[in-house]
VOMARMAR-682373 format. One record per residue (C-alpha): x, y, z; residue in three letters. Coordinates in steps of 0.05 Angstrom, whole numbers, plus 5000, padded with zeros to 4 digits. Example, Ala and Ser with C-alpha at 12.3 -4.5 7.8 and 13.67 -1.06 7.14 Angstrom:
BEGIN
524649105156Ala;527349795143Ser;
This chain:
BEGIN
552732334824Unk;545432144798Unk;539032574795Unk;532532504782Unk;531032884716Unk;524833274748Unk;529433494813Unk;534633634757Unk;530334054719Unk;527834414787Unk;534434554807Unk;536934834739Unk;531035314734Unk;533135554802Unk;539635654782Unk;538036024721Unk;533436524763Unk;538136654817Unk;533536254878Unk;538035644894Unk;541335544955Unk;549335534957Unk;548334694963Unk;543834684905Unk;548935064861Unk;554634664890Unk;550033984858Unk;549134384796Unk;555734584773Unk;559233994798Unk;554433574756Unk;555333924690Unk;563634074703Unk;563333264706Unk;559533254639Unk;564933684612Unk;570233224634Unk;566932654600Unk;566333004528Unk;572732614501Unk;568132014495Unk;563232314456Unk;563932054378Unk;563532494315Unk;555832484306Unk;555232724383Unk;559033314383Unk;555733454307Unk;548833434353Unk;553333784421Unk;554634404369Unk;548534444334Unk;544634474407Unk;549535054427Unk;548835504370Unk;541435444373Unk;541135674442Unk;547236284438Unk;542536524378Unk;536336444420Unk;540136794485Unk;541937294435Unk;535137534409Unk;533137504485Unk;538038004494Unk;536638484447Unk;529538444471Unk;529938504548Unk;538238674553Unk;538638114599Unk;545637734605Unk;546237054615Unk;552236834649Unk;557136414599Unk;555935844653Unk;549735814647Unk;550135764578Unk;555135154582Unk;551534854635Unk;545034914592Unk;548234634532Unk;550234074565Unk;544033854594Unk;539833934532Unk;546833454491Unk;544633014544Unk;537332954539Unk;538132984465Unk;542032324467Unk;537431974512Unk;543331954568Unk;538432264619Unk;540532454686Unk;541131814729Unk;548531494700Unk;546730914728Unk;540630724684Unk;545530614626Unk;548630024660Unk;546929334646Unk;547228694696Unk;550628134656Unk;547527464692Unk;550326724683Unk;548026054715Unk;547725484712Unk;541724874719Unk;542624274759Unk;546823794735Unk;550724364694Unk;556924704702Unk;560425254665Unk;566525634660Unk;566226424658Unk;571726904628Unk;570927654664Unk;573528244618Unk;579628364662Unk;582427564646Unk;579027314717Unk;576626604710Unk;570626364746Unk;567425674749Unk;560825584762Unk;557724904798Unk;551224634788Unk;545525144803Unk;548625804811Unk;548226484787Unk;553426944776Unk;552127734763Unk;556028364746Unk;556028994715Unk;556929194647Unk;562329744675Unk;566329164708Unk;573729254709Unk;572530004688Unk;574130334762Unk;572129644803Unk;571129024796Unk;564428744830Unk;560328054823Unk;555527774858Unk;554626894870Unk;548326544894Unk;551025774897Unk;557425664891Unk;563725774851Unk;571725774836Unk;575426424828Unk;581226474792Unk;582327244796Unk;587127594758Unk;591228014800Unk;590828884800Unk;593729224860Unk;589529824845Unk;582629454835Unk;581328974895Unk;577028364859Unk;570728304908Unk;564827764912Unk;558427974949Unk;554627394980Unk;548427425009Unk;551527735081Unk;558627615062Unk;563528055022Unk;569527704995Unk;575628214978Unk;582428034938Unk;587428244893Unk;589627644859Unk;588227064882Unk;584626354879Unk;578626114914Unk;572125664933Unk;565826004946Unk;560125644975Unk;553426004990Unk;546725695036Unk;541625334998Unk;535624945017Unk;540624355043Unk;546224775079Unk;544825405118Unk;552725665112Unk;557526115077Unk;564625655058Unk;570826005040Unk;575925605018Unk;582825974996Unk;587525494945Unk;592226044939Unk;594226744954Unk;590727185011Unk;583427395020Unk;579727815067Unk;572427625080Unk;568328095128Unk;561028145147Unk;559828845173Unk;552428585207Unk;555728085250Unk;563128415258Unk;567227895219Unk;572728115190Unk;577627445167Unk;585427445134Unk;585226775104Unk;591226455066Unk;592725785026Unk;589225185058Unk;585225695106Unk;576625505108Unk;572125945140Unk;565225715158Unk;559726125179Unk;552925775203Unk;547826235188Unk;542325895231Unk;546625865306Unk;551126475279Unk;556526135291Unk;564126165254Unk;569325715243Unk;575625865212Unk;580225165200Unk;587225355187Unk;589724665170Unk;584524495118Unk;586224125044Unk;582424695001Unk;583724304938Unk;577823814968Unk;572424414958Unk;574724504881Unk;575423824860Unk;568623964840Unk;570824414784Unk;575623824754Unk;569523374750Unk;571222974821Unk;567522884873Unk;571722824925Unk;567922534999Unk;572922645055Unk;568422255112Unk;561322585096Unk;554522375123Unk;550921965079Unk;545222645076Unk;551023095056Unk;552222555000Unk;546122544977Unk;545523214963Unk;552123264925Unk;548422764877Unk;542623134873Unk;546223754844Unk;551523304810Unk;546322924774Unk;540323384777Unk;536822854813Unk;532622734880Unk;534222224931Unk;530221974982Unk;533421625046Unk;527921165078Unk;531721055133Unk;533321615184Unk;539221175218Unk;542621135152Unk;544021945140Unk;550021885192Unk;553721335162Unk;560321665133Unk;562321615070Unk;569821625043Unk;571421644961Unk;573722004907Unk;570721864835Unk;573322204767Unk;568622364716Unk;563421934753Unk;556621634722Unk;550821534776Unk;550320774767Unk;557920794793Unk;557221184850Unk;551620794875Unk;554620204861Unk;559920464901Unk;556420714968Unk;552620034962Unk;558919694977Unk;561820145028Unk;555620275063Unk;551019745059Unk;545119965027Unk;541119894974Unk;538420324924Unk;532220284872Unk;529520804825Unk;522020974826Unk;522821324764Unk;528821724720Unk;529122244768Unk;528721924836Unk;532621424881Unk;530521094941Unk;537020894991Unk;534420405041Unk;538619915094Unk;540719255052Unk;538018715099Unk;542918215061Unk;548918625085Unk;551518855157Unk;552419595152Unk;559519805149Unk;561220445170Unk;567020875172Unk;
């Protein structure tokens, strides 16, 4: 439960007079009994600063006693204690102003590999961001991906491992997986399972998937449209995260834009017929020169650099086209 520490205060003083409702004392005393559940993880100087609060205030209940013969309820007095310990320490009321976002990504071109605190391993392609809580692992376990990733998730039967995704929830136990969100090139959401099970749902549109080994769903976010391929060869989507790229008959567009986040580079095709030709290959540890080289061979075109950055592709008039 979080409060705001003015309504807090409002309901406290309420309580203390006698005026709240039976809600308002339900919020109140199931706050505080939850503060005194939590005291085992207070350290030696807090409960020093815990006591010292609470004697202050039984003497100054006391001496309001003997003047107006008042009693205060001993809940109150707990209840009292404990919000003062808090405000004291700086905790305030809203718990979940303590927690932190821990944020990693990656620039084009880069890639990096991520170890979560429960053993989960996640790798990160070029230009994406991966987020989570600083209480991760502690009752859930939570992240959030813009771009595109590989999960290996270490498996808990009592904390399901889920990814949030723009519209898209991905839930597992233990599992591995490929993760591909839209971007300015490709307006879909790509799930590819390597091994294991893994439910992904999208309350909005009604989707609710079981997806096992070799299992890609697709969802195009632009016609709303899904695809789920049973017989697909997942290990294609995470070749990525071995350093391959790996083209399984891709347009020569879809290529290009691989490159582009492979090598943090822009590429320009001056030829509109050219984006369909398909492209086959599958290159280890590649440099740019031999890719190019490559798809000038198997494609027929040429290519030219109009400065470090980028690469015109253009029809090679001394060749015949070849495509697949």
């Amino acid at each position: 439960m979080s409060l705001k520490k003015e309504y807090f205060l409002h309901l406290l003083k309420k309580y203390n007079d006698g005026s709240c409702s039976y809600d308002e004392k339900v919020i109140i005393e199931s706050y505080f009994d939850k503060c005194q559940d939590h005291n085992i993880l207070l350290n030696d100087s807090e409960v020093f600063i815990k006591k010292k609060i609470y004697k202050g205030i039984k003497k100054e209940i006391s001496r309001k006693r003997l003047r107006t013969s008042l009693l205060l309820p001993m809940n109150i007095l707990k209840y009292t204690a404990s919000l003062l310990f808090l405000l004291s320490l700086g905790y305030f009321i809203n718990e979940n102003q303590e927690l932190k976002t821990h944020i990693v990504y990656t620039k084009l071109g880069e890639k990096k590999e991520v170890s979560l605190p429960d053993g989960t391993l996640v790798f990160l392609n070029s230009g994406s961001q991966l987020s989570y809580r600083s209480n991760y692992n502690q009752t859930e376990r939570n992240v959030k991906l813009q771009g595109e990733a590989y999960f290996d998730v270490h498996r808990d039967i009592n904390k399901p491992f889920t990814v949030e995704t723009n519209e898209f929830t991905t839930k597992v136990l233990g599992t591995s997986f490929n993760i591909k969100t839209p971007d300015k090139n490709n307006n879909a959401t790509i799930v590819s399972v390597t091994s294991g099970k893994v439910n992904v749902y999208n309350l909005k549109h009604r989707i609710d998937e079981k997806l096992i080994k070799n299992d890609q769903l697709l969802y195009d976010h632009s016609r709303q449209q899904l695809e789920v391929n049973h017989q697909h060869d997942s290990k294609l989507d995470a070749a990525w995260k071995e350093n391959i790229i790996a083209l399984n008959g891709n347009n020569l567009e879809a290529t290009a834009h691989v490159l582009e986040k492979w090598f943090d580079i822009n590429i320009i095709i001056s030829d509109p017929a050219l984006k369909e030709i398909k492209v086959n290959g599958k290159y280890i540890n590649p440099s740019l020169e031999e890719v190019l080289e490559s798809l000038k061979f198997s494609t027929g075109i040429t290519y030219s650099f109009s400065d470090e950055k980028t690469i015109y592709l253009k029809k090679d008039t001394m060749n015949k086209i070849r495509s697949e």
